[in-house]
C-alpha positions as CSV (number, residue, x, y, z in Angstrom):
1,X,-33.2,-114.6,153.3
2,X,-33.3,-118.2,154.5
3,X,-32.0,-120.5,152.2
4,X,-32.0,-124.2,152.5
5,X,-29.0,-126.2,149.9
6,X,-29.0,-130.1,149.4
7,X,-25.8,-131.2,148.5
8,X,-24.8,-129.0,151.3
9,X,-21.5,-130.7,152.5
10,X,-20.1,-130.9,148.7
11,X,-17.3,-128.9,146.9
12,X,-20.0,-126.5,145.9
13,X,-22.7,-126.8,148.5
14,X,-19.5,-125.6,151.4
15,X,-18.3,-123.0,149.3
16,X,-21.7,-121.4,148.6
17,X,-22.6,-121.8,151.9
18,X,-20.1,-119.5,153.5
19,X,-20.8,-117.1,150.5
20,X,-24.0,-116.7,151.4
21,X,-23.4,-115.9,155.1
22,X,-21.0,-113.7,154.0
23,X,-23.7,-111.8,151.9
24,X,-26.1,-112.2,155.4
25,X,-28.2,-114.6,154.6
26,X,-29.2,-117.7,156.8
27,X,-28.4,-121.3,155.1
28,X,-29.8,-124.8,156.1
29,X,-27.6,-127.3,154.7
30,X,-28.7,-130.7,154.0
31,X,-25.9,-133.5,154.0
32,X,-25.3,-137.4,153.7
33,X,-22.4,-136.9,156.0
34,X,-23.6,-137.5,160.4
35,X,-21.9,-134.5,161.2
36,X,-20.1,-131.2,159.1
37,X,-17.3,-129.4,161.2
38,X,-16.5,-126.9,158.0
39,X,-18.9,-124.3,159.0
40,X,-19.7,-122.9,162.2
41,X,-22.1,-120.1,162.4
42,X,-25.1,-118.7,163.9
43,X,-27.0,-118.2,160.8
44,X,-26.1,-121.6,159.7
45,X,-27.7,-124.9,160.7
46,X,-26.6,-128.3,159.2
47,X,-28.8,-132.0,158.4
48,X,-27.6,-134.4,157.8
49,X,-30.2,-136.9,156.4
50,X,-30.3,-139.1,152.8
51,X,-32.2,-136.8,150.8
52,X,-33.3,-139.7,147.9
53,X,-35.9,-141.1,150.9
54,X,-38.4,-138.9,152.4
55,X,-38.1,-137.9,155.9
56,X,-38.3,-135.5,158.8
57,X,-35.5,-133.3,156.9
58,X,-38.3,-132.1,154.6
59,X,-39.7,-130.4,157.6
60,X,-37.0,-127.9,156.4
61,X,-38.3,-126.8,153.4
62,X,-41.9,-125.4,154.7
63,X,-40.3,-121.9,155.6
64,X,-37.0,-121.0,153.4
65,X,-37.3,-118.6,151.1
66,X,-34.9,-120.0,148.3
67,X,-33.6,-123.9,148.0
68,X,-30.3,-124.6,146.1
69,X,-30.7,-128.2,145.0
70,X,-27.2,-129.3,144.7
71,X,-27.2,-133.0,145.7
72,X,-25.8,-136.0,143.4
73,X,-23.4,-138.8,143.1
74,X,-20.2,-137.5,141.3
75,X,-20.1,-138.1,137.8
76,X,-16.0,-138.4,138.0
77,X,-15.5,-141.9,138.2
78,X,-15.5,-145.0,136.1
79,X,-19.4,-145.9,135.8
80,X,-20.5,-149.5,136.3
81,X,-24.3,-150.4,135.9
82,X,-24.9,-150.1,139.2
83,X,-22.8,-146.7,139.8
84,X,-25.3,-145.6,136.9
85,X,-28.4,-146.3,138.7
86,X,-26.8,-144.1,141.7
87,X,-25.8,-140.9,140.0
88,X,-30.0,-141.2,138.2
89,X,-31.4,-141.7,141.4
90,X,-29.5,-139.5,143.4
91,X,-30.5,-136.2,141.5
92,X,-34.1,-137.5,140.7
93,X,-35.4,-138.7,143.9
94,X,-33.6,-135.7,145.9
95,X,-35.2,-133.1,143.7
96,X,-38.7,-135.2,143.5
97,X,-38.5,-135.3,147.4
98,X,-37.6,-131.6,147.2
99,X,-40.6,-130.3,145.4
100,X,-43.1,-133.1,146.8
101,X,-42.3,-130.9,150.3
102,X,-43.0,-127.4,149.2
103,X,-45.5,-125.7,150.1
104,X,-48.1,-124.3,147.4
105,X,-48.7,-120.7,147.5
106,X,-45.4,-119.7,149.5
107,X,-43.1,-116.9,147.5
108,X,-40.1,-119.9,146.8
109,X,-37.6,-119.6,144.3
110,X,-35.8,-123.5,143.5
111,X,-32.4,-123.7,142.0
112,X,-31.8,-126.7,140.8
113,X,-28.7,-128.1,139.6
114,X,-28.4,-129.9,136.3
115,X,-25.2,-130.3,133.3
116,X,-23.7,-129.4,129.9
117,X,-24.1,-133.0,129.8
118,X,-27.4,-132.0,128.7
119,X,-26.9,-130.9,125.2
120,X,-24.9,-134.8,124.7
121,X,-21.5,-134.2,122.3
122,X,-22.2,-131.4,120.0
123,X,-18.9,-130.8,118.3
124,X,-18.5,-126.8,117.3
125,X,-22.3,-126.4,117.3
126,X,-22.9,-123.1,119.6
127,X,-25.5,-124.0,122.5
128,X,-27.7,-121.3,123.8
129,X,-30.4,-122.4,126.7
130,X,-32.7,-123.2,123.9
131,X,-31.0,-125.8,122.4
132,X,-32.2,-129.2,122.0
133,X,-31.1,-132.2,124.5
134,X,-28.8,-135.1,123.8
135,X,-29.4,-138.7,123.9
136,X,-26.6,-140.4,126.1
137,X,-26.6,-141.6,129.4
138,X,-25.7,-137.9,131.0
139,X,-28.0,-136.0,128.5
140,X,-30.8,-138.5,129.8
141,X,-30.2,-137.7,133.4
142,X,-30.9,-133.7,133.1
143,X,-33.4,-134.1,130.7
144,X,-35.3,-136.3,134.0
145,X,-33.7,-133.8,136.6
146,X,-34.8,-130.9,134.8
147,X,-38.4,-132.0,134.7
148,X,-38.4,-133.2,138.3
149,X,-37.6,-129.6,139.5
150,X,-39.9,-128.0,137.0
151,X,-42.7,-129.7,138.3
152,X,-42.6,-127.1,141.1
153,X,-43.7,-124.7,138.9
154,X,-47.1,-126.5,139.2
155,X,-47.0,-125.1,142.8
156,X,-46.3,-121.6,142.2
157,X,-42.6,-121.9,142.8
158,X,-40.1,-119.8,140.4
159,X,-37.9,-122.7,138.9
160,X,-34.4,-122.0,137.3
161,X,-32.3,-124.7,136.7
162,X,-28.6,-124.4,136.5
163,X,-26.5,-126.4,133.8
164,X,-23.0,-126.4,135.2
165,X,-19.8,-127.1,133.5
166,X,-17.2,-128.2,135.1
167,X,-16.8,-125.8,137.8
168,X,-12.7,-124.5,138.5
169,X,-12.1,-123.8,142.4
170,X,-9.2,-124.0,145.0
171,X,-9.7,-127.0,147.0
172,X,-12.0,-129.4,144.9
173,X,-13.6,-129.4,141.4
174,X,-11.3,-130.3,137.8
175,X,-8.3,-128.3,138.4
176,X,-7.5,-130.2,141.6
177,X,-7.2,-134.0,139.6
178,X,-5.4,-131.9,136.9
179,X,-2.6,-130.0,138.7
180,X,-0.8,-132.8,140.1
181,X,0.0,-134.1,136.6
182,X,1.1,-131.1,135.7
183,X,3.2,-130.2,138.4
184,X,4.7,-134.2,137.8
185,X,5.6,-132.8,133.9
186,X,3.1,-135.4,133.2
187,X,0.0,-132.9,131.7
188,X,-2.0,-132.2,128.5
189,X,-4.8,-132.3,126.4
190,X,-7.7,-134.9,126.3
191,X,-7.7,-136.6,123.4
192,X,-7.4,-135.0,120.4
193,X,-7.8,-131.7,122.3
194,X,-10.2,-130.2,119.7
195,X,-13.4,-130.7,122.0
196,X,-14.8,-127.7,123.5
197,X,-14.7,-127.1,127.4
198,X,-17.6,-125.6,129.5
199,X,-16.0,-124.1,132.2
200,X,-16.9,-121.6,135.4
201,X,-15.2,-120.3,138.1
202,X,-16.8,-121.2,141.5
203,X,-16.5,-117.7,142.8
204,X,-18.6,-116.9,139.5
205,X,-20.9,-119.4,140.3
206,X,-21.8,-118.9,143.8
207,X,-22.2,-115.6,142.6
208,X,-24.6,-116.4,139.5
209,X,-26.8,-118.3,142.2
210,X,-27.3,-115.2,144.3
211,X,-28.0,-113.3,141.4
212,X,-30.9,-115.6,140.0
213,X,-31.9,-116.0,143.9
214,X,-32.5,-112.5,144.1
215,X,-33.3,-111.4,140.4
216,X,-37.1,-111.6,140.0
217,X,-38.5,-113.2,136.9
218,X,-35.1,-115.0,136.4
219,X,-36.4,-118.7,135.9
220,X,-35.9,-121.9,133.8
221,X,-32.4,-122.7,131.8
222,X,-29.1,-121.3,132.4
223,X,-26.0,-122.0,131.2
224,X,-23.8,-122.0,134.0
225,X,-20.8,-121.3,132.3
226,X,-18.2,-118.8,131.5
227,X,-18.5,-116.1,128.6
228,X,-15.7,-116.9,126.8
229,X,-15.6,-121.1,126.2
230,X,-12.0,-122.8,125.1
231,X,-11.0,-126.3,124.1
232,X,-9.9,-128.9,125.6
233,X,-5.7,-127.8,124.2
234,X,-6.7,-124.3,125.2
235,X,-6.9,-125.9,129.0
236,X,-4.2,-127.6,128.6
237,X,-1.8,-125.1,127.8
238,X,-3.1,-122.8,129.5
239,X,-2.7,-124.6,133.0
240,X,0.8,-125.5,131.7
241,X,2.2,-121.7,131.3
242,X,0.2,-121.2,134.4
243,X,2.1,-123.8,136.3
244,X,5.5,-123.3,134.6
245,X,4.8,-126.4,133.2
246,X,5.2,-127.9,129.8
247,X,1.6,-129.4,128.2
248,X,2.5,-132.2,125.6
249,X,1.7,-135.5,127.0
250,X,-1.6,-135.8,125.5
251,X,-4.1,-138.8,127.1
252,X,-5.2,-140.5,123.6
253,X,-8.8,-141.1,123.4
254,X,-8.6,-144.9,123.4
255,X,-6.2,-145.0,126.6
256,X,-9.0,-142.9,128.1
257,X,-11.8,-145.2,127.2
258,X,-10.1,-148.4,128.2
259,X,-9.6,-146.5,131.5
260,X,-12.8,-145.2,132.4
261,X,-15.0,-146.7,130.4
262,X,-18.6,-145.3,129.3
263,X,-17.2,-142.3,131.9
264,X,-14.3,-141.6,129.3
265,X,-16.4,-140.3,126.7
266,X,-17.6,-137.7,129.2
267,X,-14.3,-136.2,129.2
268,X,-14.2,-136.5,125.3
269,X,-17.6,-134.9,124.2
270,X,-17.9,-131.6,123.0
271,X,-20.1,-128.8,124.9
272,X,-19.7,-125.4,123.6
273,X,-22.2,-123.6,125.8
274,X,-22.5,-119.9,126.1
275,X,-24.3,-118.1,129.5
276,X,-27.1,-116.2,127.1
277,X,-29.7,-116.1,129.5
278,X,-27.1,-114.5,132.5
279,X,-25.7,-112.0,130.1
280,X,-28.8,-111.0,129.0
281,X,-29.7,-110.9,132.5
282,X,-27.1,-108.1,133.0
283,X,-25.0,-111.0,135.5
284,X,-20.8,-109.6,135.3
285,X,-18.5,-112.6,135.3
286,X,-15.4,-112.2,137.3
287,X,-13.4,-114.7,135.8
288,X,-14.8,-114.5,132.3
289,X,-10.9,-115.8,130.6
290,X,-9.8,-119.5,131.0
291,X,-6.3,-117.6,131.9
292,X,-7.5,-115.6,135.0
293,X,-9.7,-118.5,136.4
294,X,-6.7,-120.6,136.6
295,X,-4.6,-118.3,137.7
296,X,-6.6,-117.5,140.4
297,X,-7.2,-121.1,141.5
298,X,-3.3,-121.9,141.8
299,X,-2.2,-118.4,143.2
């Protein structure tokens, strides 16, 4: 299968590149970067191109068989009004530009990438795919992703769109901010620890994607998330006995809003998602315990 992946050069978008080599497929990877030296393969081809302004790397899209629409402006960073309008534009205009450029008609399946952010800060309320949005900044921006990819549907396209939370990886993603303070004696919980976590392990992402890629009829919401969700103290230790390391140095929630900002409440909402839809699906998690996923990061 060809499959083209915006967002291509990204902690993600490398990862599940080689994964899907490995499984045989073909990727086209589309990147703000000039050049990628990560990957070098003859089923692989790499474009590098700024995906929120149509252009020749659209040509792309008129004969894949899958797209994995990964591409956005990290969300980890303080946010100023103008850092705002970049992480909105970023996933909107990439994924308008995306569907604008397939073709009606064609057998195309579009994963498209969206958040937990979705449901806003939900306390202990248990969130299945069906649950309503929130109403902040982050909620706002997958309600308006969402749509933008669903709009494909209008062409005949199978649309599933993929609400990650925050994925745990070697080499990139939470875990690799995090262990340094722990290994500095320095870790802990978030606040008042009590907020719930949505978590995933990459390998169980990359292969949740496949799965849905390949799983006919498998369209619209997913939690992308792991079975078994934790709080934010639950992390915390966790990573601690992991690491040999003791977790009581919590961040206070005010310290981490005079730090980051609007950003800080990110880190202090509450998203207790579970992955209905996959299970139901009959998707197996390999790293379905906050304790394996960790350990398997840092081994």
């Amino acid at each position: 299968m060809k499959i083209l992946i915006t967002g291509g050069t990204g902690f993600v978008g490398t990862n599940l590149s080689d994964y899907l080599l490995d499984k045989g497929h073909s990727v086209i990877a589309i990147g703000r970067a000039a050049t990628q030296d990560r990957i070098s393969a003859d089923r692989y081809q790499y474009i590098s191109a700024d995906t929120t302004q149509p252009g020749d790397w659209q040509e792309a899209l008129g004969d894949v068989e899958a797209v994995v629409n990964l591409a956005g402006r990290s969300i980890f960073k303080r946010w100023s009004e103008s850092y705002k309008k970049q992480i909105y534009d970023s996933r909107i205009l990439t994924t308008r530009n995306v569907v604008d450029a397939l073709p009606e008609g064609q057998s195309v399946v579009l994963c498209s990438a969206s958040g937990a952010g979705y449901y806003g800060n939900r306390g202990n309320d248990l969130l299945k795919e069906d649950e309503k949005p929130g109403d902040d900044f982050l909620a706002s921006v997958s309600i308006d992703w969402e749509a933008e990819a669903l709009k494909a549907t209008d062409k005949g396209v199978r649309v599933a769109v993929m609400r990650f939370g925050v994925i745990l990886g070697k080499g990139g993603g939470a875990l690799d901010k995090m262990i340094p303070a722990f290994k500095a004696f320095v870790g802990g919980p978030i606040g008042s620890g009590s907020q719930w976590f949505p978590w995933m392990h990459l390998t169980d992402l990359m292969a949740a994607t496949a799965f849905i890629v390949e799983q006919p009829g498998a369209d619209g919401p997913f939690n992308f998330c792991a079975p078994n969700p934790i709080k934010n103290r639950e992390l915390a230790s966790t990573l601690g006995e992991v690491l040999g390391r003791p977790a009581f140095m919590p961040a206070p929630a005010f310290m981490i809003r005079a730090v980051l900002g609007e950003f800080g409440n990110v880190l202090l909402d509450s998203q207790r998602t579970i992955p209905d839809k996959l299970l139901r699906l009959g998707f197996e998690f390999q790293y379905p315990d906050i304790k394996s996923a960790i350990q398997a990061v840092v081994s």
